[in-house]
DOTITOR-971305 format. One record per residue (C-alpha): x, y, z; residue in one letter. Coordinates in pm, whole numbers. Each point is the difference from the previous one (the first is absolute). Layout:
// DOTITOR-971305
       xx       yy       zz   r
        X        Y        Z   A
...
//
This chain:
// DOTITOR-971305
       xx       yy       zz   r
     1922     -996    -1893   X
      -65     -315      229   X
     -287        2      232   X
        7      -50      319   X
     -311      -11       86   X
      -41     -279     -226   X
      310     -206       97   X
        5       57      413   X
     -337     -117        2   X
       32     -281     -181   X
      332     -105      195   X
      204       31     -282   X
      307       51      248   X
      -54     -320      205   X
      214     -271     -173   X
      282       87     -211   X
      351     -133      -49   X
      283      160      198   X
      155      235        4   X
     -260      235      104   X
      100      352      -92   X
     -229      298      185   X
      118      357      -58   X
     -205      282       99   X
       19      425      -50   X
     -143      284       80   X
      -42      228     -299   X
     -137      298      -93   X
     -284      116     -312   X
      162      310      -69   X
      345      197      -82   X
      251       95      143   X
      -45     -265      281   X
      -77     -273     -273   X
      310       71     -128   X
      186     -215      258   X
     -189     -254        2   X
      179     -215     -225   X
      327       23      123   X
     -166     -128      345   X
      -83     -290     -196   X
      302      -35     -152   X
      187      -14      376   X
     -232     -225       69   X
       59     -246     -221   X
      371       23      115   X
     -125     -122      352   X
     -187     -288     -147   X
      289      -90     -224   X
      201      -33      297   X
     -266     -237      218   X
        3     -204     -300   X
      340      -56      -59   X
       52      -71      367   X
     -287     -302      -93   X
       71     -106     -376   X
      311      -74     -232   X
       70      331     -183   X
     -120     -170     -314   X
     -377      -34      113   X
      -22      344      144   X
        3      196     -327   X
     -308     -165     -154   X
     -178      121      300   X
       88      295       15   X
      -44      117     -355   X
     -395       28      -38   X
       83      278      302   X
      268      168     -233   X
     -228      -32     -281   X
     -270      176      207   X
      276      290       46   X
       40       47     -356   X
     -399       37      -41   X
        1      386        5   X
     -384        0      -77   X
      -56     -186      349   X
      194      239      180   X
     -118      284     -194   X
     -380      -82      156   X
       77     -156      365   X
     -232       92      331   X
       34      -10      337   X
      213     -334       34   X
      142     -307     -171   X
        6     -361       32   X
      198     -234     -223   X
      -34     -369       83   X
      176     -272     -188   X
       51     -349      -38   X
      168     -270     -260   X
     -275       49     -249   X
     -179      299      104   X
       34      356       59   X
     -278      221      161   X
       30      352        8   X
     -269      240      181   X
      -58      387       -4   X
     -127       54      382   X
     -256      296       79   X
      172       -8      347   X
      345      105      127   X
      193     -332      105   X
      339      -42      177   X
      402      -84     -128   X
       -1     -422       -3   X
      155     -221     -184   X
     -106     -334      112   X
      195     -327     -138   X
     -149     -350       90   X
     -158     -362      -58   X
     -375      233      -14   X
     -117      368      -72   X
      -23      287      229   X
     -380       95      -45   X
      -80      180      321   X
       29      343     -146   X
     -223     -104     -281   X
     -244     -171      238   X
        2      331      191   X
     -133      165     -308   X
     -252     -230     -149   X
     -152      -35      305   X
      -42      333       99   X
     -397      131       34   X
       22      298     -164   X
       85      -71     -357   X
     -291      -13     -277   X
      -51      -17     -409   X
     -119      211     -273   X
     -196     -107     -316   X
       27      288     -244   X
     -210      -32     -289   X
     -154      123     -316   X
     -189     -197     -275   X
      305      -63     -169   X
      296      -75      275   X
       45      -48      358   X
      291       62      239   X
      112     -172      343   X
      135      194      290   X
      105     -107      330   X
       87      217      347   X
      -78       54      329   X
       14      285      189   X
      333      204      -93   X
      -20     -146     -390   X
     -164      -65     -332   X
      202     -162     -303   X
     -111     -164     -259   X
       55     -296      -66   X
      -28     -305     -289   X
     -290     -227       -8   X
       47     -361       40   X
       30     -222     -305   X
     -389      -54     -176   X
      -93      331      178   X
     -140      140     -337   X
      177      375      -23   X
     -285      133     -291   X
     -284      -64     -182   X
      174     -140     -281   X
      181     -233      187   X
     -305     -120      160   X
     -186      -83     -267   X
      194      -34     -294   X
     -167      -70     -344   X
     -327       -3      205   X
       59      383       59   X
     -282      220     -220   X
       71      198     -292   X
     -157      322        7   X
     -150      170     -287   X
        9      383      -13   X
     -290      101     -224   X
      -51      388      -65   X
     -272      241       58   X
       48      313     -197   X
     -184      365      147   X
      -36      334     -164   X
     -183      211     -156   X
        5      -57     -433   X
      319     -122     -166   X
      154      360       31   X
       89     -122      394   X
      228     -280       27   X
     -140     -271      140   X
       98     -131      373   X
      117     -334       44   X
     -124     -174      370   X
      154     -371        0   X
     -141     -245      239   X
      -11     -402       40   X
     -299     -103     -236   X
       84     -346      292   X
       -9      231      300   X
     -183     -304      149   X
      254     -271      -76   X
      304      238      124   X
     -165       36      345   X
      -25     -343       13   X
      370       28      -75   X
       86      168      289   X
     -224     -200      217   X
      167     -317     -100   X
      295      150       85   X
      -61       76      325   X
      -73     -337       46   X
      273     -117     -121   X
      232      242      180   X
     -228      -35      317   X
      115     -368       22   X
      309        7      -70   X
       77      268      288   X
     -175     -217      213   X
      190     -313      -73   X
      304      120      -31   X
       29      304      184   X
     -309       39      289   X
      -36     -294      113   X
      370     -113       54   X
       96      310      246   X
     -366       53       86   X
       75      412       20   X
     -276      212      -60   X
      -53      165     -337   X
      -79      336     -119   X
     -131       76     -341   X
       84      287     -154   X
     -224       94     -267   X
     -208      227     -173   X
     -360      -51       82   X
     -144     -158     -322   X
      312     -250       -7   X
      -51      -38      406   X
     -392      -42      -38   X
       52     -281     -266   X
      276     -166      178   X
     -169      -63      331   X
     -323     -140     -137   X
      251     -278     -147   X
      247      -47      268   X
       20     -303      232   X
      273      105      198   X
      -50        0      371   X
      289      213       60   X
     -103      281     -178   X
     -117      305      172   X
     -333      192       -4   X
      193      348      -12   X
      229       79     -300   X
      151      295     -152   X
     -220      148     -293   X
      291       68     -224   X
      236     -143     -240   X
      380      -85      140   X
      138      186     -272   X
     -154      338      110   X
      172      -10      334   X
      391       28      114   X
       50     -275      159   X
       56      133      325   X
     -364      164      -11   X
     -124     -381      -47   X
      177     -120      257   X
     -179      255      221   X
     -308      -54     -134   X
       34     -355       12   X
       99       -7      386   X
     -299      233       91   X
     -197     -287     -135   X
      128     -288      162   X
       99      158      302   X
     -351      -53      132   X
       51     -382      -70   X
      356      -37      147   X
     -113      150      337   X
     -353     -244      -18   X
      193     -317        3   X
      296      118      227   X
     -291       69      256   X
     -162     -319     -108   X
      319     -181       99   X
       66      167      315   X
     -334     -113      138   X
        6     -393     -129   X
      310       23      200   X
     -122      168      281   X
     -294     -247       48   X
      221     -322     -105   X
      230       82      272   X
     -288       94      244   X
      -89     -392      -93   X
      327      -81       70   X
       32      -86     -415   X
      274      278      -30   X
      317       95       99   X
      267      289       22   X
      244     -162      176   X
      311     -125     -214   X
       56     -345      187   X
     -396      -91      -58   X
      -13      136     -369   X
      304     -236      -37   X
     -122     -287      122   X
     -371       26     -147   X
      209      129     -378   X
      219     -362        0   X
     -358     -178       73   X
     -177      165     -273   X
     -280      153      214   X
       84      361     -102   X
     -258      121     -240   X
       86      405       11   X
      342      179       99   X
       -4      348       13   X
      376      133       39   X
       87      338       46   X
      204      168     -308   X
      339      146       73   X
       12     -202      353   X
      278     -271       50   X
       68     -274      274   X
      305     -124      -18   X
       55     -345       55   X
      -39     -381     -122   X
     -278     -207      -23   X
      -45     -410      -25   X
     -170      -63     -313   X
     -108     -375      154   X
      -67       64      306   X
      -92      378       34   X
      238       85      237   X
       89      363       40   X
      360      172      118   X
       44      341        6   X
      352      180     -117   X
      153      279     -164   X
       15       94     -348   X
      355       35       32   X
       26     -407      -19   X
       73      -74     -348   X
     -230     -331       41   X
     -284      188      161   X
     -321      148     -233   X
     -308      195       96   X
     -265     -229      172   X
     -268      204     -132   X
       85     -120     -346   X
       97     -350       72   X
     -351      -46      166   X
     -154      182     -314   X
      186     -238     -218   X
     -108     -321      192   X
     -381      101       36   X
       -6       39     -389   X
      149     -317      -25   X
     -297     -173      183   X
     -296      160     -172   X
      -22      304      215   X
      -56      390      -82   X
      272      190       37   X
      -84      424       40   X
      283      283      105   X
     -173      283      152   X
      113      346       63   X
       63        2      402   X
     -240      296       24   X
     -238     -314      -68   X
      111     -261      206   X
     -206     -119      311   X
      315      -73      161   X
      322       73      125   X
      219     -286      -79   X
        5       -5     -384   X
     -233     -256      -56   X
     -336     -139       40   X
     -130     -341      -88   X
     -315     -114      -43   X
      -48     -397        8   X
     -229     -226     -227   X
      -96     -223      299   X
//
């Protein structure tokens, strides 16, 4: 499964050759309601078949559309889909994304991708990662505060100890102790590691090894928070090697493969909980004192002005909240307007998608957490 972690963040979407095809789903994790989730998909496709051929010669629109009917026939991706779907395709490439949140109908056809609903999830505060391990494997999760999946490591992410370390990986020798009482009793056979030594120094160099790759590939490009999941003699070992500043000082004492998922996720969100709320209130007051210094904003005309000239450094927006209307991309200009307008988006998201753009930090907070009222608040590097 594509990541999208991985690709939104490295803009991945930005430049591609037209036709730009953007189809996004609701779905559902379990029967019956997963049931009809393919034929959604397949009706959708019918919509997008018709934008295209309303574009395109009827010649070109059947290469595009057949990694999407390829993806129909994959009944071991429908048989494990989540809370939403997001296909997005291109001459040449062909993303397709599992969501942990519910997304709307859209089928979007044009010269660039619709990525507002996936900026709307990346971005979000709440969502976090797990690092199950055990001396001989580890395991990658990712949710926030409604779900925990698992999900595949990135490429050089080393998956067990063998992988890791390869011929260097210690043979242990079982050598045998034998107990009783006079040869009547048969004797009792105890094997241990005659190398005990070198295998924990197996497992420590695999920590290190596993330590960096999460960090390079997985920590340090989102820069969530992670959780480690571990029993306590694995745990113990791999904190005194890890140099991950993302990791956590609480974890959950106990392998992943003891728990139902669900249980983890719990677990898991009683830990990080703590965190979320810290930096949500940590961001409330850098805006509250930037705007006292008149270095913030929540007013959509200002936000779009200081957004074109690059001096937003923070945008909080609130999840779930729309402004309809259009804004100038050059000049920052702001016009409000109804959804119902086929050429009007949300502003919210436009301005989310511009601050990125320029270097700025882009977090969607539950409005239960937002220090204001009109859906955003902007705080400004100078």
């Amino acid at each position: 499964m594509d990541s999208l972690i991985n690709d939104y963040l490295a803009g991945y979407f930005d430049t591609h050759e037209p036709p730009c095809l953007s189809l996004y789903q609701p779905t559902h994790r379990y029967q019956p309601e997963s049931s009809q989730d393919l034929l959604r998909f397949r009706n959708l496709l019918k919509v997008m078949e018709e934008s295209l051929r309303q574009r395109y010669p009827t010649r070109e629109v059947q290469p595009l559309l057949e990694p999407f009917q390829a993806l129909a026939e994959d009944h071991d991706f429908w048989s494990h889909t989540l809370d939403g779907l997001a296909v997005l395709s291109a001459p040449g490439m062909f993303r397709a994304y599992r969501l942990q949140r519910r997304v709307g109908e859209l089928v979007v056809v044009a010269d660039s991708f619709h990525t507002k609903p996936l900026m709307r999830i990346v971005q979000s505060a709440d969502r976090y990662q797990v690092l199950g391990l055990d001396r001989h494997e580890v395991k990658l999760f990712e949710g926030n505060r409604d779900a925990l999946d698992e999900v595949e490591p990135a490429q050089g992410v080393p998956r067990t100890l063998t992988e890791a370390l390869g011929e260097e990986l210690t043979e242990p020798q079982q050598t045998v102790a034998s107990y009783g009482r006079g040869g009547a009793e048969p004797a009792t056979y105890h094997g241990h590691s005659a190398k005990q030594d070198e295998v924990d120094s197996d497992a420590e160099r695999f920590f290190r090894a596993a330590d960096r790759a999460v960090l390079e590939h997985h920590s340090r490009p989102s820069g969530l928070p992670l959780l480690l999941a571990a029993l306590p003699d694995s745990s113990s070992l791999f904190r005194q090697v890890s140099r991950n500043p993302f990791l956590l000082a609480e974890g959950i004492d106990i392998h992943t493969g003891a728990l139902p998922v669900d249980v983890l996720r719990d677990r898991a969100w009683r830990a990080v909980e703590p965190h979320y709320l810290a930096r949500l209130a940590a961001l409330v007051e850098a805006f509250e004192e930037a705007s006292s210094k008149g270095l913030g904003s929540d007013e959509l005309a200002a936000v779009g002005e200081a957004a074109v000239g690059g001096k937003v450094a923070t945008l909080l927006i609130e999840a779930e909240r729309q402004v309809p209307g259009r804004l100038d991309a050059e000049t920052g200009r702001i016009e409000l307007d109804d959804l119902v307008n086929p050429d009007v988006d949300d502003l919210l998201d436009d301005l989310g998608e511009l601050v990125l753009k320029m270097g700025g930090q882009v977090v969607v907070v539950p409005a239960e957490q937002m220090p204001t009222r009109t859906g955003l608040a902007a705080i400004y590097r100078f």
